[in-house]
mmCIF file as gemmi writes it, N, C-alpha and C atoms, coordinates in Angstrom:
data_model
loop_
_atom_site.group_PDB
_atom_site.id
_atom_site.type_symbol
_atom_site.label_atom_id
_atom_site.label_alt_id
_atom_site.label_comp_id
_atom_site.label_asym_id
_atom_site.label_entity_id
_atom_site.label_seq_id
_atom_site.pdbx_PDB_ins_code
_atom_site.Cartn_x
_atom_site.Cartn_y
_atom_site.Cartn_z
_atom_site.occupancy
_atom_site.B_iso_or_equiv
_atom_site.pdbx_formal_charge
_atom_site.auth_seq_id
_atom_site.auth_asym_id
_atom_site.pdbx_PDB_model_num
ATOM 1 N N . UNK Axp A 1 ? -19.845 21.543 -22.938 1 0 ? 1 A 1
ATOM 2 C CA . UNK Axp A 1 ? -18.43 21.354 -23.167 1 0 ? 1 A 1
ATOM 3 C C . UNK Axp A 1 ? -17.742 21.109 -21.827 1 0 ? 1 A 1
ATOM 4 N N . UNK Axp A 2 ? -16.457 20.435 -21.636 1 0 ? 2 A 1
ATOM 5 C CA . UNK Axp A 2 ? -16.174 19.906 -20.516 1 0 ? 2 A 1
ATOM 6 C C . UNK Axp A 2 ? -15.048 20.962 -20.413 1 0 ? 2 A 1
ATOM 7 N N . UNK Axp A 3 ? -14.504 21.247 -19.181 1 0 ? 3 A 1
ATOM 8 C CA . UNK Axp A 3 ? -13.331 22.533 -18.934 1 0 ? 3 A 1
ATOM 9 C C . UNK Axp A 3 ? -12.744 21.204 -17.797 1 0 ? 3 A 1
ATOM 10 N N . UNK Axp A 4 ? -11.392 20.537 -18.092 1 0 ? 4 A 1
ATOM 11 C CA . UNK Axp A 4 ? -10.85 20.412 -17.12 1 0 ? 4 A 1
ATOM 12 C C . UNK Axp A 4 ? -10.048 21.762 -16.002 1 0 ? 4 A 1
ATOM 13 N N . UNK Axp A 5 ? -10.476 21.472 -14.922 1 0 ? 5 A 1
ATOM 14 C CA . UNK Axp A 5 ? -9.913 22.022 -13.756 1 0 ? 5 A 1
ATOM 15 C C . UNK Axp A 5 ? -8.474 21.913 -13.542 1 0 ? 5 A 1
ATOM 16 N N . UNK Axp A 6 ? -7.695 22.267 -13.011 1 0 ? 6 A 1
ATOM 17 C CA . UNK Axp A 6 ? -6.697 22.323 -12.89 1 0 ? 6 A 1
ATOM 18 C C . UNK Axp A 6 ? -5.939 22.009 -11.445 1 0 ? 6 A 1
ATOM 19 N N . UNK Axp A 7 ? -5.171 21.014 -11.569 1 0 ? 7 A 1
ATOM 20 C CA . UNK Axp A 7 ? -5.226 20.303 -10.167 1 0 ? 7 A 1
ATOM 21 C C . UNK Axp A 7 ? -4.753 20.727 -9.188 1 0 ? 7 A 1
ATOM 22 N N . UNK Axp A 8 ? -5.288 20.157 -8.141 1 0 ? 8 A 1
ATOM 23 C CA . UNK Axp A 8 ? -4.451 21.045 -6.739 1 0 ? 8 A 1
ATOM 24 C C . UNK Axp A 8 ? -3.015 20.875 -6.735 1 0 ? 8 A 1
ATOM 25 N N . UNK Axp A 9 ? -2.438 21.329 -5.817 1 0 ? 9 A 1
ATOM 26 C CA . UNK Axp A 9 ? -1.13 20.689 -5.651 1 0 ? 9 A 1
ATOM 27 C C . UNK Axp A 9 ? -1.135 19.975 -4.445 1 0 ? 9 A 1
ATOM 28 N N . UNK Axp A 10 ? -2.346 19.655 -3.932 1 0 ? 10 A 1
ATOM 29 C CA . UNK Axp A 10 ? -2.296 18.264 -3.134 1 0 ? 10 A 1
ATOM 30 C C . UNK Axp A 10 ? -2.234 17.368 -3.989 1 0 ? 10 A 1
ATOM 31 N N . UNK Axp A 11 ? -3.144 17.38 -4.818 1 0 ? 11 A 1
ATOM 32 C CA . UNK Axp A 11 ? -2.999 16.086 -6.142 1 0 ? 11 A 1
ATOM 33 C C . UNK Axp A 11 ? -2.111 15.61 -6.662 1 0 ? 11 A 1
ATOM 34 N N . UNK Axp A 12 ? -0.897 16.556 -6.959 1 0 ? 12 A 1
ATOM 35 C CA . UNK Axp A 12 ? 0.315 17.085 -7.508 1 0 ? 12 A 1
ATOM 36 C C . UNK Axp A 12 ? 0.816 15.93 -6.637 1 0 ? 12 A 1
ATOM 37 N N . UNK Axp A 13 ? 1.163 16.372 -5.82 1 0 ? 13 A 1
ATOM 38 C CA . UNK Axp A 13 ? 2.061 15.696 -4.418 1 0 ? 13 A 1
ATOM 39 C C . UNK Axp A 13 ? 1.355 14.527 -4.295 1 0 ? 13 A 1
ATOM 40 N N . UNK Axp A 14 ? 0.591 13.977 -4.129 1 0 ? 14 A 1
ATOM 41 C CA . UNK Axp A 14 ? -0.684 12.788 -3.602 1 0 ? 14 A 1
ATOM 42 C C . UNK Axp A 14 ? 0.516 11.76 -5.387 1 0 ? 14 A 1
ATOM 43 N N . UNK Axp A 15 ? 0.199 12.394 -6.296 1 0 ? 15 A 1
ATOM 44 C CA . UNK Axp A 15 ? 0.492 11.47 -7.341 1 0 ? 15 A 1
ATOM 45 C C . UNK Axp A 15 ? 2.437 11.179 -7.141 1 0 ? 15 A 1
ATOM 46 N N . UNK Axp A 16 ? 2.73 12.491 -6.641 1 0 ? 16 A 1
ATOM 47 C CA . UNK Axp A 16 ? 4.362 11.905 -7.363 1 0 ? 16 A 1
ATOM 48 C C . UNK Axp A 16 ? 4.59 11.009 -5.658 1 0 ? 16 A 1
ATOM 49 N N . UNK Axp A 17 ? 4.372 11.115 -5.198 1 0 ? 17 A 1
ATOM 50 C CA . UNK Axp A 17 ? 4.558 9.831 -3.65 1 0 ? 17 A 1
ATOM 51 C C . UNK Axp A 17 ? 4.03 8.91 -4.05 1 0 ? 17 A 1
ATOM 52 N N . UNK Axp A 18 ? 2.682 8.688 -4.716 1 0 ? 18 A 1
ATOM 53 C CA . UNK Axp A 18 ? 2.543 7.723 -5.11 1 0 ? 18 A 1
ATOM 54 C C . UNK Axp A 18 ? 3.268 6.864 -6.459 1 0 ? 18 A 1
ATOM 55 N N . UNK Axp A 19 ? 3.654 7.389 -6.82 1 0 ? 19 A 1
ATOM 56 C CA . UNK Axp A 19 ? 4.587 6.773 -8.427 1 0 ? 19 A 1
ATOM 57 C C . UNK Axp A 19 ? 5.999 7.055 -7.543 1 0 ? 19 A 1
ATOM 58 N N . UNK Axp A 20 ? 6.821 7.484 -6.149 1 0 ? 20 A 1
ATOM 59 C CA . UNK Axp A 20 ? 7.792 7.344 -5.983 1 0 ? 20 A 1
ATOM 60 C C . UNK Axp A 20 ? 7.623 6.23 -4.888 1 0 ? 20 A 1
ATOM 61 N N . UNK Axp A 21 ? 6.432 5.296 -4.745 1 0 ? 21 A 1
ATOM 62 C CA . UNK Axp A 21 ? 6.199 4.138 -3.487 1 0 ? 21 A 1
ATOM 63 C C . UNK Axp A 21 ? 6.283 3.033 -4.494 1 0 ? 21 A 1
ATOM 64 N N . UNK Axp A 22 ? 5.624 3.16 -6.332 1 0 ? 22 A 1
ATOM 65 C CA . UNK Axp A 22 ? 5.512 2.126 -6.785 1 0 ? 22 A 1
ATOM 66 C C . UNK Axp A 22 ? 6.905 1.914 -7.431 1 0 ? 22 A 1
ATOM 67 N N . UNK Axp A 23 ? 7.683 3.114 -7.796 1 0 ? 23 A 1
ATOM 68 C CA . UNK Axp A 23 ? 9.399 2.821 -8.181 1 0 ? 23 A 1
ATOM 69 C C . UNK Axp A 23 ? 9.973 1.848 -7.442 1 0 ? 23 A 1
ATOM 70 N N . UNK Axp A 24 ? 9.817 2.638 -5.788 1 0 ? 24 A 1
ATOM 71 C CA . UNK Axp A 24 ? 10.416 1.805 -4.581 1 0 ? 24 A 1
ATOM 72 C C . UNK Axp A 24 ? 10.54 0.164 -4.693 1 0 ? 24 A 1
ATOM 73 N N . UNK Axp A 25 ? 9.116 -0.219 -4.526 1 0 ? 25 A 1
ATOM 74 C CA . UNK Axp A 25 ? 8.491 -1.446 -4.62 1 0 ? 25 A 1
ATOM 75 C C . UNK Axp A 25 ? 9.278 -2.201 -5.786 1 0 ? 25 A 1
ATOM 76 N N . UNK Axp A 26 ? 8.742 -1.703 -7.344 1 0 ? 26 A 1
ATOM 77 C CA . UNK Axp A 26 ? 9.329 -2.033 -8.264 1 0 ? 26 A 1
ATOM 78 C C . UNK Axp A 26 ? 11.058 -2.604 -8.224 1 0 ? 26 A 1
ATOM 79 N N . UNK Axp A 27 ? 11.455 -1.79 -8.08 1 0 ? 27 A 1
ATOM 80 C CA . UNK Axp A 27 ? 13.267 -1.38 -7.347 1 0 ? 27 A 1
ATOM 81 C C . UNK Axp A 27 ? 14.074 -2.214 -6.498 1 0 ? 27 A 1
ATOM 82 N N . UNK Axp A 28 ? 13.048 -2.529 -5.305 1 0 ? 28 A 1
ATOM 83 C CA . UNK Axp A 28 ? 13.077 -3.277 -4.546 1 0 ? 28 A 1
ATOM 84 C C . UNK Axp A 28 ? 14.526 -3.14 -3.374 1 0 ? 28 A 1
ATOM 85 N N . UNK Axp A 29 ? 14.818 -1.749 -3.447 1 0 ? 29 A 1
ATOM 86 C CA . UNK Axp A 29 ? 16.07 -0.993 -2.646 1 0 ? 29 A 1
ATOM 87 C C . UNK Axp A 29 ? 15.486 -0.999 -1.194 1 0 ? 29 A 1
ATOM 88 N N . UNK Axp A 30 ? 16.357 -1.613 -0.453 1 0 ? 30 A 1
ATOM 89 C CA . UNK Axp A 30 ? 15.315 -1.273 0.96 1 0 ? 30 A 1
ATOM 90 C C . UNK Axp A 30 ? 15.602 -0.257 1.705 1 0 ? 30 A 1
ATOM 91 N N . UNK Axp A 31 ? 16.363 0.747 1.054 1 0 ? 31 A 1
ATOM 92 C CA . UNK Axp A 31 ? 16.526 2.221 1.097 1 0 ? 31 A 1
ATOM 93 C C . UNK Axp A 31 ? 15.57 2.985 0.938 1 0 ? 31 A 1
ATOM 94 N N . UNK Axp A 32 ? 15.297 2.545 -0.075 1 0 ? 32 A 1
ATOM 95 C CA . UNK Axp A 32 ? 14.2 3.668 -1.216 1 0 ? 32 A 1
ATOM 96 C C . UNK Axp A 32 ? 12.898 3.052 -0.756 1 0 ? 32 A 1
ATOM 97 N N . UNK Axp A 33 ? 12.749 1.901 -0.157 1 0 ? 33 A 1
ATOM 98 C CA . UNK Axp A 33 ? 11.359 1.284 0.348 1 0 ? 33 A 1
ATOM 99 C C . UNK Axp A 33 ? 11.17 2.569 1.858 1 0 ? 33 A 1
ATOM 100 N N . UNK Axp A 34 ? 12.203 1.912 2.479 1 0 ? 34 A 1
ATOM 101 C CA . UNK Axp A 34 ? 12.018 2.969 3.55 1 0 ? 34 A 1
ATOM 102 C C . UNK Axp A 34 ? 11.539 4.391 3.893 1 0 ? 34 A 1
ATOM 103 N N . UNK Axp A 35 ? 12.54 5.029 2.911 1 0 ? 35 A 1
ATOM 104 C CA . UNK Axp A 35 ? 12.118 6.268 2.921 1 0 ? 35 A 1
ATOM 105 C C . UNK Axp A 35 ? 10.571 6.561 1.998 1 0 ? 35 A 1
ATOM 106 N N . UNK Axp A 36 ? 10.431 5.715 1.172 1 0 ? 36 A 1
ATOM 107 C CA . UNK Axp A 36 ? 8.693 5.736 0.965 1 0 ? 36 A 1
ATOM 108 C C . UNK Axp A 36 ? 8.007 5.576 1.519 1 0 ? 36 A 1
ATOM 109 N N . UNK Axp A 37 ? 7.947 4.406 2.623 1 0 ? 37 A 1
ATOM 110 C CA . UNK Axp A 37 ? 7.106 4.585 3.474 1 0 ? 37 A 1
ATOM 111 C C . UNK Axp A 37 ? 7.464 5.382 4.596 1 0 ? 37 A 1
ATOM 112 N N . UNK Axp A 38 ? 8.163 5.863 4.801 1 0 ? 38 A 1
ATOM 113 C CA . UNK Axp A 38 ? 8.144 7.231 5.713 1 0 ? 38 A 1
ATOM 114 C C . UNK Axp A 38 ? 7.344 8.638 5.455 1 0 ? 38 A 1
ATOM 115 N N . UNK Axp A 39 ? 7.625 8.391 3.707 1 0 ? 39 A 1
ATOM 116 C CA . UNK Axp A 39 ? 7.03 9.28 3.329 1 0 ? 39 A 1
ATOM 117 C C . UNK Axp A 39 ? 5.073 9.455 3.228 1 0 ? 39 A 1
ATOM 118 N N . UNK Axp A 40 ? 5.122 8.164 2.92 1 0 ? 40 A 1
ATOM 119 C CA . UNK Axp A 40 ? 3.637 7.739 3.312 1 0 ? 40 A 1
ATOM 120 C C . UNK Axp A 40 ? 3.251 8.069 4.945 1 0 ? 40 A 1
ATOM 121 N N . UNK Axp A 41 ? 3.962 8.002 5.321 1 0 ? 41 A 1
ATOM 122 C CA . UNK Axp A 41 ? 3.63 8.056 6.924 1 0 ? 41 A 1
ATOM 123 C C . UNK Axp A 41 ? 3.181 9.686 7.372 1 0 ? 41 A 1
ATOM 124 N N . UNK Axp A 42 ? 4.469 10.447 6.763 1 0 ? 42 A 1
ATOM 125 C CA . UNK Axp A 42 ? 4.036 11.935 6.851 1 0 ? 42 A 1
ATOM 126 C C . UNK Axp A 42 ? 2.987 12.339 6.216 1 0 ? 42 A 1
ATOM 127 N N . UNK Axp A 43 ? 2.595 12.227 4.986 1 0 ? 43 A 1
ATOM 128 C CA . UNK Axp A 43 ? 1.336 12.321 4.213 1 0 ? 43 A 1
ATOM 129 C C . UNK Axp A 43 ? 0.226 12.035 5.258 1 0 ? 43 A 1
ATOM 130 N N . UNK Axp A 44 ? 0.077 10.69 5.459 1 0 ? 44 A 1
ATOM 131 C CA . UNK Axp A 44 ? -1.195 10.603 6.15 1 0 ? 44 A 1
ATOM 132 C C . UNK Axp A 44 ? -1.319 11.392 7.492 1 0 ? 44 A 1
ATOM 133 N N . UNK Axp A 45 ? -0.106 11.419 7.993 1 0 ? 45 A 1
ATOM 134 C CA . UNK Axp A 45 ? -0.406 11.887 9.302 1 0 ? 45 A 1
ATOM 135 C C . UNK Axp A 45 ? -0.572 13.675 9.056 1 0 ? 45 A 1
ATOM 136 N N . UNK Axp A 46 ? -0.404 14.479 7.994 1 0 ? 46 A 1
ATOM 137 C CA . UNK Axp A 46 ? -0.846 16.033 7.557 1 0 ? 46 A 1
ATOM 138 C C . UNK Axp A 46 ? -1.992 15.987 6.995 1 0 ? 46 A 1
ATOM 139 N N . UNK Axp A 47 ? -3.25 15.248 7.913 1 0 ? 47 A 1
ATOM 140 C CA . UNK Axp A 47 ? -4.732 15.871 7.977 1 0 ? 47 A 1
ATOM 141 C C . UNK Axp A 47 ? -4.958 14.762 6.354 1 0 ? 47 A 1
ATOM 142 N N . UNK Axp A 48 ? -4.279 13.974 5.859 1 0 ? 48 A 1
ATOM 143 C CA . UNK Axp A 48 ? -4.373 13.123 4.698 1 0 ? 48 A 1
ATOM 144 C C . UNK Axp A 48 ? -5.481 11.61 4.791 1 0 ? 48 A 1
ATOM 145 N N . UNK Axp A 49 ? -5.916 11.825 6.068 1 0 ? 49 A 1
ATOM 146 C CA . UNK Axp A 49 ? -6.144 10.126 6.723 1 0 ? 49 A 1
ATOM 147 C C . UNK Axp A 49 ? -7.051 9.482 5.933 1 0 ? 49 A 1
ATOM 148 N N . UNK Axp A 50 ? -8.073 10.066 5.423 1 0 ? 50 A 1
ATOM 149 C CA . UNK Axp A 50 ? -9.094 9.091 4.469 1 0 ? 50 A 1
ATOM 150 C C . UNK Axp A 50 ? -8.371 9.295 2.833 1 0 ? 50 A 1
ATOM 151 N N . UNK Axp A 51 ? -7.117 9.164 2.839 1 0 ? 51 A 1
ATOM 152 C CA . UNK Axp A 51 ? -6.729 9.033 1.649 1 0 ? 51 A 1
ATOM 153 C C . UNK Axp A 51 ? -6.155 7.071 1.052 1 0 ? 51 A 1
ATOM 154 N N . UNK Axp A 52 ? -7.161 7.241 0.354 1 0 ? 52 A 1
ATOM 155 C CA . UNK Axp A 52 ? -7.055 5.615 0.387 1 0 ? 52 A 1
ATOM 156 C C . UNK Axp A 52 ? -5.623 5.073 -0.584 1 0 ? 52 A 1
ATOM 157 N N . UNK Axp A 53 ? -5.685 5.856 -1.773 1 0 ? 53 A 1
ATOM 158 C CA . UNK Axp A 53 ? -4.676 5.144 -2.656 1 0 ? 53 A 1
ATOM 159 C C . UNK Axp A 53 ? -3.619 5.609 -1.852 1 0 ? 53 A 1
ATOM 160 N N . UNK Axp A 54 ? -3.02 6.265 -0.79 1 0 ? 54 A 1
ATOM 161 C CA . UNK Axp A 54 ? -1.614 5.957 -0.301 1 0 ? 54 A 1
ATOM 162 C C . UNK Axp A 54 ? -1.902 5.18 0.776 1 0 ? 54 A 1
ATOM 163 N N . UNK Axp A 55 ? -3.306 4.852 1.16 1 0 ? 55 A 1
ATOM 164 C CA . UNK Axp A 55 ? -2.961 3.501 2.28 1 0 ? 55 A 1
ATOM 165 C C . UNK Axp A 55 ? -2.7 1.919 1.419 1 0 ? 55 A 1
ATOM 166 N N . UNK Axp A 56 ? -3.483 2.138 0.293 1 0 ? 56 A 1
ATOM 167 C CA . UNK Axp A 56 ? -2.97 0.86 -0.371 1 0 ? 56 A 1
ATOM 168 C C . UNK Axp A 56 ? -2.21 0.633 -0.736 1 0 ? 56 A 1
ATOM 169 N N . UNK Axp A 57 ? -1.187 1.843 -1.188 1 0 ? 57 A 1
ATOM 170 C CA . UNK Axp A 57 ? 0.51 1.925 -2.189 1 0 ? 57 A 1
ATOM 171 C C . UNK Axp A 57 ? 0.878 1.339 -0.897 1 0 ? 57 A 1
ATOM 172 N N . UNK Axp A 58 ? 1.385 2.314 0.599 1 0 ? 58 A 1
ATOM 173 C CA . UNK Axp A 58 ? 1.416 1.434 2.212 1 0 ? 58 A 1
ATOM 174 C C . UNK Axp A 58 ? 1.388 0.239 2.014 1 0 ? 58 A 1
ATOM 175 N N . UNK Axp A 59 ? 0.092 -0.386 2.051 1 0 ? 59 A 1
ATOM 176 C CA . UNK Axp A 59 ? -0.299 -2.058 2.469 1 0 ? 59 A 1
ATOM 177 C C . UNK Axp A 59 ? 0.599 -3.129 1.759 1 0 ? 59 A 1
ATOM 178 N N . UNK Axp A 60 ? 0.859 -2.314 -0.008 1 0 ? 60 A 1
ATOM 179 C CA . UNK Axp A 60 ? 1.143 -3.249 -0.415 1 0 ? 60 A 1
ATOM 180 C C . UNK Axp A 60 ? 2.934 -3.558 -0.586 1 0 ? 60 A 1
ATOM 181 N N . UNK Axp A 61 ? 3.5 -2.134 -0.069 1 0 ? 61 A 1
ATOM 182 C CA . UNK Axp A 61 ? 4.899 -2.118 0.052 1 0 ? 61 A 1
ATOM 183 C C . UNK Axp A 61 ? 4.975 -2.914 1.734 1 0 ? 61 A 1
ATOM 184 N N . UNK Axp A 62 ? 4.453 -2.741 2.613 1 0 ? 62 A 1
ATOM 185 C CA . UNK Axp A 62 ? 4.487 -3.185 3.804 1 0 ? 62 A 1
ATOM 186 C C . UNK Axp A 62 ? 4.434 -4.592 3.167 1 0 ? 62 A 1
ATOM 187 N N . UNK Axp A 63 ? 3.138 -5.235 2.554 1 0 ? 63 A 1
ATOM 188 C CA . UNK Axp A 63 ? 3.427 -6.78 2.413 1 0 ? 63 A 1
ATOM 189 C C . UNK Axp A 63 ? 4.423 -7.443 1.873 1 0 ? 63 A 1
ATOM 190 N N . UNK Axp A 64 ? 5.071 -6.666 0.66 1 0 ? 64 A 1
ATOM 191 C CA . UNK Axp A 64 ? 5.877 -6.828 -0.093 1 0 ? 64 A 1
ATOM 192 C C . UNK Axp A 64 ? 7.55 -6.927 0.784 1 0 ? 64 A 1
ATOM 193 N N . UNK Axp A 65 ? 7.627 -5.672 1.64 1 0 ? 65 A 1
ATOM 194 C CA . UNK Axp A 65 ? 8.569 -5.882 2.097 1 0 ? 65 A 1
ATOM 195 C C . UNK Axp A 65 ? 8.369 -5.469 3.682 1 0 ? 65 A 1
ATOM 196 N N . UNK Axp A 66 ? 8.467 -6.674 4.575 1 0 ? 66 A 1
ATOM 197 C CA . UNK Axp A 66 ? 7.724 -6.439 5.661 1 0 ? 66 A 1
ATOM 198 C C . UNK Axp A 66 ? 8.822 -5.49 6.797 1 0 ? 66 A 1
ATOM 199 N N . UNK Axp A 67 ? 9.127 -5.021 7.686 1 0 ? 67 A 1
ATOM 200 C CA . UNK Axp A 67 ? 9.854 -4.179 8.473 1 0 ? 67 A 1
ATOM 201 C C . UNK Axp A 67 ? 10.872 -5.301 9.14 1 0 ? 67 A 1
ATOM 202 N N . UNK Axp A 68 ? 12.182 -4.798 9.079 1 0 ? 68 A 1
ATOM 203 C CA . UNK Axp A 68 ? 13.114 -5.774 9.807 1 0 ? 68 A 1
ATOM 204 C C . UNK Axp A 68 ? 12.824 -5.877 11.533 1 0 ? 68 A 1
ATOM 205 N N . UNK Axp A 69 ? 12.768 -6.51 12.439 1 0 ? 69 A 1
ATOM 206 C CA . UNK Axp A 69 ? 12.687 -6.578 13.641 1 0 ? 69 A 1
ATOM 207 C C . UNK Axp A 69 ? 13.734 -6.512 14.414 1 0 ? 69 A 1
């Protein structure tokens, strides 16, 4: 019989940044882009680094909306 586990609350957190990068994107606020990827930024940089699905949510808000110069 299978017992799901019960998730961390890294997972917790790992998912709602990630569904608050694809709102962003979706949204297309370059408010709400910003502060997502900021938020991505803190994530990875708290010991997160081989976490791939927020480098790709990253890659693809970065392509999507590239940084003003």
């Amino acid at each position: 019989m299978y017992t799901q586990h019960p998730r961390s609350e890294r997972d917790v957190s790992r998912d709602r940044l990630l569904k608050r990068m694809a709102d962003a994107g979706e949204g297309g606020n370059p408010k709400e882009v910003t502060r997502a990827l900021a938020d991505a930024k803190n994530w990875l940089s708290e010991n997160h680094v081989g976490d791939n699905s927020v480098r790709k949510a990253q890659f693809r808000l970065l392509r999507s909306f590239p940084p003003v110069r």
